[in-house]
C-alpha positions as a LaTeX table, in Angstrom:
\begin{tabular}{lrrr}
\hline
Residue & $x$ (\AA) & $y$ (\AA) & $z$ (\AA) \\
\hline
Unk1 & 104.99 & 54.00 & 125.80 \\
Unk2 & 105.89 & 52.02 & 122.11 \\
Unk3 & 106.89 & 55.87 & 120.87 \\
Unk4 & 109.38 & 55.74 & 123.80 \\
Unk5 & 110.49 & 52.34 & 123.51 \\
Unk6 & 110.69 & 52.91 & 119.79 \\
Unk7 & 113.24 & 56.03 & 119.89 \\
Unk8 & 115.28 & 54.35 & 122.53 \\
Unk9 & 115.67 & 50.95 & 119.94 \\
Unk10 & 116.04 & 53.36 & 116.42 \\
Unk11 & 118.14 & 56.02 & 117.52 \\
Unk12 & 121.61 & 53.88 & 116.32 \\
Unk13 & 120.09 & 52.34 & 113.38 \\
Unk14 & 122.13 & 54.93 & 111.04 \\
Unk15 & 125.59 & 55.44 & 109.44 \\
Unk16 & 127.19 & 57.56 & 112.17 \\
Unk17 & 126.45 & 55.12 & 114.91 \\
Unk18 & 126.68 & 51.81 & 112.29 \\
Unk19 & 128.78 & 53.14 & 109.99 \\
Unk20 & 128.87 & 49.03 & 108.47 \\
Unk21 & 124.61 & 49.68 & 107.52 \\
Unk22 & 126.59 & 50.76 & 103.89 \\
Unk23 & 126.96 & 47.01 & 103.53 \\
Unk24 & 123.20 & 46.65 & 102.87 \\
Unk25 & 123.73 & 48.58 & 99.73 \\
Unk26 & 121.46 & 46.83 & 96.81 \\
Unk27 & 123.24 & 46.61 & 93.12 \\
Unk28 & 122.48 & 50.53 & 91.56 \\
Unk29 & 121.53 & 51.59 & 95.18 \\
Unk30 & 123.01 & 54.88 & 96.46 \\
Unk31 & 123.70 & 56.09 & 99.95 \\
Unk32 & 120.86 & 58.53 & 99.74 \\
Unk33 & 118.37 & 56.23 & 98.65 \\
Unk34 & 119.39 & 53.96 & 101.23 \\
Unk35 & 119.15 & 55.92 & 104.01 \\
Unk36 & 115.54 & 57.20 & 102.94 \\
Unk37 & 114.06 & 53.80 & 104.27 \\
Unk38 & 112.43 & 53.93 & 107.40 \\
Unk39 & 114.50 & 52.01 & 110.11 \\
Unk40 & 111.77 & 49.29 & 110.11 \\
Unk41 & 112.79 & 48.91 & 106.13 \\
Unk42 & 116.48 & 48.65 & 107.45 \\
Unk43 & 115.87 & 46.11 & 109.93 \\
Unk44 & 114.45 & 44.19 & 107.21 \\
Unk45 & 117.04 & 44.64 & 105.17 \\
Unk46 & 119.60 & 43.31 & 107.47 \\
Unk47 & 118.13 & 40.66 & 108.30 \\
Unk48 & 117.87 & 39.42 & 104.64 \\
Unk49 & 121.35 & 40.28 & 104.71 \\
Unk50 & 122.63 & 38.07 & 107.50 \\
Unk51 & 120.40 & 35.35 & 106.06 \\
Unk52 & 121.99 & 35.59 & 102.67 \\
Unk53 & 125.71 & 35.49 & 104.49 \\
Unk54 & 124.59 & 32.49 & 106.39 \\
Unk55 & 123.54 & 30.39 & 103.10 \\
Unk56 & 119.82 & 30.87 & 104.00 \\
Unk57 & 117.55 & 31.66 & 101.22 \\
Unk58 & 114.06 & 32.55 & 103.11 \\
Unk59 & 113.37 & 36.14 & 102.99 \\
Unk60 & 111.20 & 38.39 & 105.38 \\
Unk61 & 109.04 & 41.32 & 104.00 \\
Unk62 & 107.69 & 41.83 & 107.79 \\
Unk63 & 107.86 & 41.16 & 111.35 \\
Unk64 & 104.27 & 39.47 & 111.45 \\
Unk65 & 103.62 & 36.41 & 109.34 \\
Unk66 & 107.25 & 35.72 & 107.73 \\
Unk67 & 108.61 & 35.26 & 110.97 \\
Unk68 & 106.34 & 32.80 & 112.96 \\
Unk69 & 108.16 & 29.58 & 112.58 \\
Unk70 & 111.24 & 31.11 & 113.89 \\
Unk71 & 113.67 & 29.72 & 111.33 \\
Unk72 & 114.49 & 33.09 & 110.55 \\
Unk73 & 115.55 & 34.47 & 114.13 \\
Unk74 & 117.17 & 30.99 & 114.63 \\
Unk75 & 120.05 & 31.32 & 111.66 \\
Unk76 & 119.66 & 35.14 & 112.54 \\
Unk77 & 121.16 & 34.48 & 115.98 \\
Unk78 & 123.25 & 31.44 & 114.92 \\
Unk79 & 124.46 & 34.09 & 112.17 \\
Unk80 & 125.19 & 37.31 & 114.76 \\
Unk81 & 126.27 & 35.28 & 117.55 \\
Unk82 & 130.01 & 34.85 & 118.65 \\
Unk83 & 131.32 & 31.88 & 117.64 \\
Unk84 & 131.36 & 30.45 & 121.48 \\
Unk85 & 127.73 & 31.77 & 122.15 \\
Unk86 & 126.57 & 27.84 & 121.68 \\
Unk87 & 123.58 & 29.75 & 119.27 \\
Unk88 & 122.73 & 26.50 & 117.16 \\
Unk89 & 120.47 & 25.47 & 114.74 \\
Unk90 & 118.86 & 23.00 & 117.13 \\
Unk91 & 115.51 & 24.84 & 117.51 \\
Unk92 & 114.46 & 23.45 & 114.13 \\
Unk93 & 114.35 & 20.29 & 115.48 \\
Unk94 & 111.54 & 20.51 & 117.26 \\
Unk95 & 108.11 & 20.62 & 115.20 \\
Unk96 & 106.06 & 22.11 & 117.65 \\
Unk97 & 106.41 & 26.14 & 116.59 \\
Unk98 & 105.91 & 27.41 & 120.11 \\
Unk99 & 108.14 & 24.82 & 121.71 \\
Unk100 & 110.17 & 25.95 & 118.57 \\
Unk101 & 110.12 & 29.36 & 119.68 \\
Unk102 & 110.57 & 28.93 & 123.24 \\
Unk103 & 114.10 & 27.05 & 122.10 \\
Unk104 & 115.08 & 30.23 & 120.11 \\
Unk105 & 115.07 & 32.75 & 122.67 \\
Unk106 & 117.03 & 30.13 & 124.89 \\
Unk107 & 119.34 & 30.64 & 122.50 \\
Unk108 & 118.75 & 34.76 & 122.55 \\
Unk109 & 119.19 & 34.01 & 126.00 \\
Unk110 & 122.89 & 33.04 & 125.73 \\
Unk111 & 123.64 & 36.75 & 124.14 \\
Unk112 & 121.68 & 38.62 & 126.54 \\
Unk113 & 119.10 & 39.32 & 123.73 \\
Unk114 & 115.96 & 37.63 & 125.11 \\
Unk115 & 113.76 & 40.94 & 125.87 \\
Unk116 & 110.33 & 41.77 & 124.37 \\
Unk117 & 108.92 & 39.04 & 123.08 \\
Unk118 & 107.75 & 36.03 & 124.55 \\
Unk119 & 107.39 & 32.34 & 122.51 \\
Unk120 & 103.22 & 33.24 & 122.13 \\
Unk121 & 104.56 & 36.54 & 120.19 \\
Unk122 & 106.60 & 34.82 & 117.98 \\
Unk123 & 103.78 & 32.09 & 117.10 \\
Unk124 & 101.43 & 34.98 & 116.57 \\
Unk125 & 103.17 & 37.48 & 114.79 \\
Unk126 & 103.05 & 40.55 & 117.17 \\
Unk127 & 104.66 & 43.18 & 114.75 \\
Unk128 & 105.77 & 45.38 & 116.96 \\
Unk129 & 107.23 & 43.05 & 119.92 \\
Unk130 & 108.77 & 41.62 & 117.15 \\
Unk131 & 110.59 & 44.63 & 115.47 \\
Unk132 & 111.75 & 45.57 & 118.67 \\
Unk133 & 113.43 & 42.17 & 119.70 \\
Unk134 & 114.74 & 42.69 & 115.62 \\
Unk135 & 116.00 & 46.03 & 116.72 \\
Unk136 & 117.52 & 45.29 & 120.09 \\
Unk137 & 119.66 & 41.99 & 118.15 \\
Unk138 & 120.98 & 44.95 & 115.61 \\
Unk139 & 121.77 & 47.10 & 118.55 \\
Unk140 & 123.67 & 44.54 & 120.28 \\
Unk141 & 124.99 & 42.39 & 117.13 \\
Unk142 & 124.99 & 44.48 & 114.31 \\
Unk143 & 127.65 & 41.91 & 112.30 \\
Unk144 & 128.59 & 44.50 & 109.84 \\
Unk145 & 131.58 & 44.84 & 108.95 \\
Unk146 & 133.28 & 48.29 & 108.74 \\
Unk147 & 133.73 & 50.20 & 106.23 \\
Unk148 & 137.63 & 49.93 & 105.16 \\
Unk149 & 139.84 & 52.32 & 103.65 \\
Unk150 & 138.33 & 54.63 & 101.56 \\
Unk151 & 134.96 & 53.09 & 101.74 \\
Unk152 & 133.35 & 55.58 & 104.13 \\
Unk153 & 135.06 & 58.89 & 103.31 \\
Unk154 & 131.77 & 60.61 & 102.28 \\
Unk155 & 129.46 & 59.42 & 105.74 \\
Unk156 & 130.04 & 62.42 & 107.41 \\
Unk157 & 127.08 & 64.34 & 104.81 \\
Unk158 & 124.63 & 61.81 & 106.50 \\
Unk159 & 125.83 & 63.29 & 109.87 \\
Unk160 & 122.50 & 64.84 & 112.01 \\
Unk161 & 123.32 & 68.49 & 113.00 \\
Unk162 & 122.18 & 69.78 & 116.47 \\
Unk163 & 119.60 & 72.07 & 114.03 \\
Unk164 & 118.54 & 68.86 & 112.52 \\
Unk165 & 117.89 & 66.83 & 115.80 \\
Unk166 & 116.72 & 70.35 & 117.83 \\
Unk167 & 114.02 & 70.58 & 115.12 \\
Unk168 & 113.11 & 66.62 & 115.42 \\
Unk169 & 112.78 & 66.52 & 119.16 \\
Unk170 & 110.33 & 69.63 & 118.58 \\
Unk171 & 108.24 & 67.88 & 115.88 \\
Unk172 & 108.13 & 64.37 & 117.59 \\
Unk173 & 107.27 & 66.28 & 120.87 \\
Unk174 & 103.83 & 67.16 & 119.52 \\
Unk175 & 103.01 & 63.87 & 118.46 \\
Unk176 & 103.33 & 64.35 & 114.98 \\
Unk177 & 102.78 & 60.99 & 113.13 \\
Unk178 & 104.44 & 59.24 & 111.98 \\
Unk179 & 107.66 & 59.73 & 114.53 \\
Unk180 & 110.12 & 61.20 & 112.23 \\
Unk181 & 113.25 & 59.65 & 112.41 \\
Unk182 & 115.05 & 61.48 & 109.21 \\
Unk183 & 114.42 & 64.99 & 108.98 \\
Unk184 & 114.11 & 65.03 & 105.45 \\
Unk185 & 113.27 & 61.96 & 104.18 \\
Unk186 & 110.43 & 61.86 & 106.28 \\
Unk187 & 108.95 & 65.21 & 105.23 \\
Unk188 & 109.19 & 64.31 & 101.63 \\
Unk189 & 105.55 & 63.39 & 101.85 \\
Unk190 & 104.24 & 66.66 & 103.12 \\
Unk191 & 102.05 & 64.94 & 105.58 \\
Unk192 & 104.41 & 65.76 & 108.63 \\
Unk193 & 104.76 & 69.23 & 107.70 \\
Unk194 & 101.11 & 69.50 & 107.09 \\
Unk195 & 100.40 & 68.21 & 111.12 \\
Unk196 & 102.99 & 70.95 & 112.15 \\
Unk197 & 101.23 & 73.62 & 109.93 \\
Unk198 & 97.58 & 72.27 & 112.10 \\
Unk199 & 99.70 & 72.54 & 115.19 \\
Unk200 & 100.38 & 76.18 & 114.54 \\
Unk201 & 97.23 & 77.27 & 113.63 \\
Unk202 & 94.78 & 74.86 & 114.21 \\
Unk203 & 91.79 & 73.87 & 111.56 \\
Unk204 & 93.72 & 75.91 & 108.49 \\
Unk205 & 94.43 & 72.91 & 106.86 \\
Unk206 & 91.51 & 71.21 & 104.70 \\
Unk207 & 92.33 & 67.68 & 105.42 \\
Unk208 & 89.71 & 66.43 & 102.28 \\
Unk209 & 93.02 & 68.25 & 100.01 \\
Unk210 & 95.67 & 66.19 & 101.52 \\
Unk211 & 96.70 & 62.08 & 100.29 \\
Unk212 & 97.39 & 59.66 & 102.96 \\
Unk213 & 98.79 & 56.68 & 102.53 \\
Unk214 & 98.62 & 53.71 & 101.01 \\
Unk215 & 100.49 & 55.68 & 97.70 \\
Unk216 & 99.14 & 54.52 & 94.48 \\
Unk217 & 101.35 & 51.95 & 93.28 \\
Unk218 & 101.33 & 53.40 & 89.35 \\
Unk219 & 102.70 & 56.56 & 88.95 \\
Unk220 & 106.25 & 56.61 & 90.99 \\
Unk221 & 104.68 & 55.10 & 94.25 \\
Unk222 & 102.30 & 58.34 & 94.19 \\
Unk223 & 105.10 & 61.24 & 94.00 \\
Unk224 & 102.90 & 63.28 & 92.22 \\
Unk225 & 100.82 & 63.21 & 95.40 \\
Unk226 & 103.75 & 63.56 & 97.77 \\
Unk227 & 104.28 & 66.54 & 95.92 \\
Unk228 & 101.21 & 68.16 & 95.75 \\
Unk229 & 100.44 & 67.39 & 99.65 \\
Unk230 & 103.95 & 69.15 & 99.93 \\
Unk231 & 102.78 & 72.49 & 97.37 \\
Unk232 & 100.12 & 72.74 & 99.73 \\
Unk233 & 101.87 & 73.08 & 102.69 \\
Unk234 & 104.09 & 75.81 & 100.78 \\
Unk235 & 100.81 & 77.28 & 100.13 \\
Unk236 & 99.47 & 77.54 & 103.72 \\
Unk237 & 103.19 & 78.85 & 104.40 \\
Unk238 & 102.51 & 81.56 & 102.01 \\
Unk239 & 98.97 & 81.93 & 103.76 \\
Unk240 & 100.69 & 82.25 & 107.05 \\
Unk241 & 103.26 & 85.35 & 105.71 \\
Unk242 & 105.98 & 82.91 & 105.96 \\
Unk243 & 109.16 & 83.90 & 104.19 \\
Unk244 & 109.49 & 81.44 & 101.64 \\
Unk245 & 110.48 & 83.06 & 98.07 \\
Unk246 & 111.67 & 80.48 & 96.01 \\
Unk247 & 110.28 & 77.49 & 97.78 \\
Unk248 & 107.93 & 74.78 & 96.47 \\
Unk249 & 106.33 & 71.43 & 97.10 \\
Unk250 & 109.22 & 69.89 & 94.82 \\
Unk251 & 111.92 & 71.73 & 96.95 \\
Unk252 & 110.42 & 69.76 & 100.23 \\
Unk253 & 109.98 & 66.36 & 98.44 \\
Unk254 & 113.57 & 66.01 & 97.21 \\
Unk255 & 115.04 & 66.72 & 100.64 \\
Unk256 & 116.47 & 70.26 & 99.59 \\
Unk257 & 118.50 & 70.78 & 103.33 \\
Unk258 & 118.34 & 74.74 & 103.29 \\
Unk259 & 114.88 & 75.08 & 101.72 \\
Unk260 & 113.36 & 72.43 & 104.26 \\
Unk261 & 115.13 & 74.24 & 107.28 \\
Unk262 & 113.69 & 78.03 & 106.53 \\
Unk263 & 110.11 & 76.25 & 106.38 \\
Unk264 & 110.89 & 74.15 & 109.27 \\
Unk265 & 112.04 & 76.80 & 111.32 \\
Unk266 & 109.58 & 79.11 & 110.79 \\
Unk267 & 107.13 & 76.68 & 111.73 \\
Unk268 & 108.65 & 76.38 & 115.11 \\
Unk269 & 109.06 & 79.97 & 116.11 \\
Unk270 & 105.35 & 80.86 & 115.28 \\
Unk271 & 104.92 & 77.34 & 117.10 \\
Unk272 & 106.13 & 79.04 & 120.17 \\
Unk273 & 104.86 & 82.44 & 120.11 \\
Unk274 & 101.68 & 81.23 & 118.99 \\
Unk275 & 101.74 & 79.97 & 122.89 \\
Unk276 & 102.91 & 82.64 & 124.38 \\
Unk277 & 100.09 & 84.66 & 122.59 \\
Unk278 & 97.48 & 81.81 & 123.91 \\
Unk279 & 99.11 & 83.04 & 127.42 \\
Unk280 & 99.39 & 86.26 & 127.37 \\
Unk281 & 95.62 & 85.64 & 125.65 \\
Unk282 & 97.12 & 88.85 & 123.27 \\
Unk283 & 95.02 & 89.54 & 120.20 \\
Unk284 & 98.12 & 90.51 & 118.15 \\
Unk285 & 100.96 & 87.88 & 117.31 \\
Unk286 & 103.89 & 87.84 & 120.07 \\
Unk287 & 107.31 & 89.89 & 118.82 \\
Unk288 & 110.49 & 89.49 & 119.24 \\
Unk289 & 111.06 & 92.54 & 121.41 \\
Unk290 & 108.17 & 91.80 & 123.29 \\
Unk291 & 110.14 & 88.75 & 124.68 \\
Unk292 & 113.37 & 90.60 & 125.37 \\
Unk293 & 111.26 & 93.38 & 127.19 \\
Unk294 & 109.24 & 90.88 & 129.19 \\
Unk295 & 112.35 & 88.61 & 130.43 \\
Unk296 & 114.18 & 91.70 & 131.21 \\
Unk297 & 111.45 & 92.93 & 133.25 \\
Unk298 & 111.24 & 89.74 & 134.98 \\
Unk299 & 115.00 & 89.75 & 135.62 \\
Unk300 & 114.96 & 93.22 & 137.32 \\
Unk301 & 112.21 & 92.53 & 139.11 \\
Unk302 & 113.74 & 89.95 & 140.81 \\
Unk303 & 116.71 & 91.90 & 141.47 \\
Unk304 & 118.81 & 90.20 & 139.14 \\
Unk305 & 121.66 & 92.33 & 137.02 \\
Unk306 & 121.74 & 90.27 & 134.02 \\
Unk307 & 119.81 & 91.16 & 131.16 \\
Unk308 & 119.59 & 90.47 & 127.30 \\
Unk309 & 119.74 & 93.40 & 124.48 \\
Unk310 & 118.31 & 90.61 & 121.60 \\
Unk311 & 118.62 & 87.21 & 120.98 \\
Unk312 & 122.30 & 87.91 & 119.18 \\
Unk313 & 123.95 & 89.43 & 122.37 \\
Unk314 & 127.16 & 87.74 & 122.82 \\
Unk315 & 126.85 & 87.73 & 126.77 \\
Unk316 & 123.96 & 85.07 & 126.51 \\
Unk317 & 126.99 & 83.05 & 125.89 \\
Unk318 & 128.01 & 82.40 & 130.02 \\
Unk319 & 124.13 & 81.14 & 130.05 \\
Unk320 & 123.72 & 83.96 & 133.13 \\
Unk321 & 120.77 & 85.19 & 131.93 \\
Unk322 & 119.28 & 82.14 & 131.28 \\
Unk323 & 119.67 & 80.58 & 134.77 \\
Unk324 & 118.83 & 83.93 & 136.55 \\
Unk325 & 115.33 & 83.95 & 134.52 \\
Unk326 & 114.96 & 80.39 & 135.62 \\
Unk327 & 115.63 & 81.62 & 139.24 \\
Unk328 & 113.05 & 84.76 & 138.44 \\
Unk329 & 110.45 & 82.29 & 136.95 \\
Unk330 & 110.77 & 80.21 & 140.42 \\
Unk331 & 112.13 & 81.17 & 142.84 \\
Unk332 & 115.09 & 78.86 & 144.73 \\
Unk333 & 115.06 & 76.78 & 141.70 \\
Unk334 & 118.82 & 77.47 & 140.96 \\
Unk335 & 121.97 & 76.34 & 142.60 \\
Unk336 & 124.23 & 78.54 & 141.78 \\
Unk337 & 127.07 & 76.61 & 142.91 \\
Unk338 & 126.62 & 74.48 & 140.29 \\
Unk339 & 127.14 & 77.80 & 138.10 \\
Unk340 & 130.74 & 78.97 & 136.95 \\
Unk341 & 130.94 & 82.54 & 137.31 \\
Unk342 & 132.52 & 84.21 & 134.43 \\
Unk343 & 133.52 & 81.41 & 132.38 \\
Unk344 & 136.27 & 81.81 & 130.12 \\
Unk345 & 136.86 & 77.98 & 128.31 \\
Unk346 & 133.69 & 76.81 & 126.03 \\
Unk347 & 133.96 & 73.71 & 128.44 \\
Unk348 & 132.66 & 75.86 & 131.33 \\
Unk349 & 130.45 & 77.86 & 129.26 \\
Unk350 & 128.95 & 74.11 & 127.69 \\
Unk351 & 127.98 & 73.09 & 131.59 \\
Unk352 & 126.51 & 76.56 & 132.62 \\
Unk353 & 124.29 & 75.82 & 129.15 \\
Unk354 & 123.77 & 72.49 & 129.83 \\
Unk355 & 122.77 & 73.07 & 133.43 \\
Unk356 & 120.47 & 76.01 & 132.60 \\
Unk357 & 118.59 & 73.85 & 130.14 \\
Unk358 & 118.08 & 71.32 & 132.10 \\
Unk359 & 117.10 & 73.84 & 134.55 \\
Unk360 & 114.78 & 75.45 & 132.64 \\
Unk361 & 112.99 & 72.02 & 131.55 \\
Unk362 & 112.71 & 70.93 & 134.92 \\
Unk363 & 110.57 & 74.03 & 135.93 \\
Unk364 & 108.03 & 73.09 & 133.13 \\
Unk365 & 109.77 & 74.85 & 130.09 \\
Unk366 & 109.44 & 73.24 & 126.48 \\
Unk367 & 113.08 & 74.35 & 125.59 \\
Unk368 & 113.96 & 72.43 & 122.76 \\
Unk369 & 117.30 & 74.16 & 122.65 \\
Unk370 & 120.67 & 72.41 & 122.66 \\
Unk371 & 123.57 & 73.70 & 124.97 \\
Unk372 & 125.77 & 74.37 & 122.23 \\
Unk373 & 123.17 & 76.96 & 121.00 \\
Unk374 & 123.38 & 79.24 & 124.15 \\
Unk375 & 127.64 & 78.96 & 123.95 \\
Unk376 & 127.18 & 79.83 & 120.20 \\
Unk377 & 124.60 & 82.30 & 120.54 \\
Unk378 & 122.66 & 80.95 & 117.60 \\
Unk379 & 120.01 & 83.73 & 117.42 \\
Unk380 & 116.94 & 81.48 & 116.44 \\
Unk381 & 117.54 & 79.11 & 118.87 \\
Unk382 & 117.86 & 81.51 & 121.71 \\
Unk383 & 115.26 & 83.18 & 121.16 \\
Unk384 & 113.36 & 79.74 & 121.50 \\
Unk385 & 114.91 & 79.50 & 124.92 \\
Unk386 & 113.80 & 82.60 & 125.75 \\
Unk387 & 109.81 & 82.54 & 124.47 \\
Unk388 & 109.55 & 79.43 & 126.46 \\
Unk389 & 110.74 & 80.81 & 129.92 \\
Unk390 & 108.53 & 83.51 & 129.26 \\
Unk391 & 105.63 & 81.16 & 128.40 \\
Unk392 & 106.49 & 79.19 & 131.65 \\
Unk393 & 106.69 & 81.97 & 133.58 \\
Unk394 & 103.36 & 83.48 & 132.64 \\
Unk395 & 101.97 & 80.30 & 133.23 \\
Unk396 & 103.24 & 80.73 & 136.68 \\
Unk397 & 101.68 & 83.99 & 137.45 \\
Unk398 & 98.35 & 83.06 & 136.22 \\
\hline
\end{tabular}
């Protein structure tokens, strides 16, 4: 439940949504290095921030002990507040630090900001009731002020792809830990790549060889041991026939976008025919052609007339194929007068996508897929579409 609440609260805590966050810039910070903290680390950050433009010098390092007197969310709100919220310093008055408290979220009261945390969590320091009251106030008062001409011309770079976020949704859907956020500032450590590497083929990874945290703090905050967890995970790529000529651990660490995407992917298409194989309990490794024949056989039998020649055919485009297989897998499940026959516009080629999708995840299907992917035909992440129907429907007939 705190994974879910988490993504919901983090998911605009990031240039394109907050585009002001550049404000929190230290002296002889850069962009980059900014946006490599972990949105906890931001939320931290901008709360110093408001405290320093309200006159206040306490500091927080957490959301535990630094914040348990409430001073700190009390010139927080006063600080984010409009001006006729009546968000006042009065709280301080009182000596009591519960009764304190209680008078503090009256105040987040007046905003519409008092969710999460009650006056005991406060007292107490619950971290994460705390980080999420934090992170609802930056949601709904961020106080940043935007960037002005010429400021923000080079944001867009820090703009998440649909690759990007496609890959993230399938990492975070396995659990991984911790819930990456930043695709590759939080596989600079190797450990994330490491769980996806166990995930594929489980017990290949010698966990006694890999360095968790705490990092030492001599030596660059252990980079040396980001780096060699991350040569290792090349390593096991190797180990795994993965295509991945001039990649190493360094490569991963610094963020290197193409480099990090050819692992990544890989790791997600043996991912999914490493199920299918479990399914089809085949001895040999599932093939590409081995998906195209099966969901073509499962079209026809069906009596269906659309089929696929590979994942690049530019028909998979109108999403036909997709929903008929969905309709093939079970039986009923479509409506096809939610379908628009021979689409011509991308708009009406987006909503066939988008309703085939969330077709094909509503019969069971792991499709990790965006919509734009199907209009685009973007072969990798077809063929994901694809091996998971299959999956589902083999599921199905077992």
């Amino acid at each position: 439940m705190w994974q879910i609440i988490r993504v919901g609260l983090f998911a605009k805590i990031d240039l394109q949504h907050n585009p002001g966050l550049f404000r929190l810039l230290e002296e002889g910070e850069t962009l980059e290095e900014l946006m490599k903290l972990t949105p906890e680390e931001l939320l931290i950050r901008w709360v110093n921030y408001q405290m320093d433009q309200a006159g206040n010098p306490r500091r927080i390092s957490n959301f535990s002990s630094d914040i348990t007197d409430s001073e700190v969310y009390t010139y927080l709100l006063k600080q984010i507040s409009p001006a006729d919220a009546g968000c006042d310093l009065t709280p301080m008055m009182e000596s009591d630090l519960t009764e304190r408290a209680e008078k503090m979220l009256t105040n987040a009261d007046k905003i519409g900001c008092r969710q999460f945390v009650q006056a005991s969590d406060v007292v107490h320091g619950q971290p994460k009731l705390n980080m999420a009251f934090v992170a609802n106030l930056f949601n709904m008062y961020p106080n940043l002020q935007a960037p002005e001409d010429g400021e923000g011309d080079d944001f867009d770079r820090f703009e998440e792809t649909r690759e990007e976020k496609t890959f993230r949704n399938w990492m975070n859907s396995l659990g991984i830990s911790p819930y990456v956020q930043h695709l590759y500032t939080d596989l600079c450590d190797g450990l994330v790549i490491l769980q996806l590497i166990d995930s594929v083929k489980p017990n290949c990874v010698q966990w006694n060889r890999v360095t968790r945290p705490p990092w030492p703090k001599i030596g660059g905050g252990g980079k040396m041991k980001k780096i060699e967890n991350c040569n290792y995970a090349v390593l096991l790529g190797n180990q795994m026939k993965f295509s991945l000529v001039g990649i190493d651990g360094n490569d991963i660490h610094n963020g290197i976008e193409n480099l990090t995407l050819a692992l990544v992917w890989q790791l997600m298409r043996a991912y999914t025919l490493r199920i299918l194989q479990q399914i089809s309990e085949s001895e040999q490794p599932i093939t590409d052609k081995q998906v195209v024949e099966w969901c073509n056989k499962k079209l026809k039998s069906a009596g269906k007339t659309s089929s696929i020649e590979h994942f690049q055919d530019p028909g998979i485009s109108d999403s036909r194929a997709v929903v008929d297989l969905i309709d093939a897998i079970k039986t009923g499940s479509i409506n096809y007068k939610n379908f628009r026959e021979n689409p011509i516009s991308d708009t009406d080629k987006f909503l066939n996508a988008k309703y085939a999708i969330s077709m094909a995840r509503k019969i069971g299907a792991p499709v990790y897929a965006l919509p734009e992917d199907l209009v685009e035909v973007k072969p990798q992440m077809v063929m994901t579409v694809f091996a998971c129907l299959m999956a589902r429907g083999m599921t199905a007939t077992k």
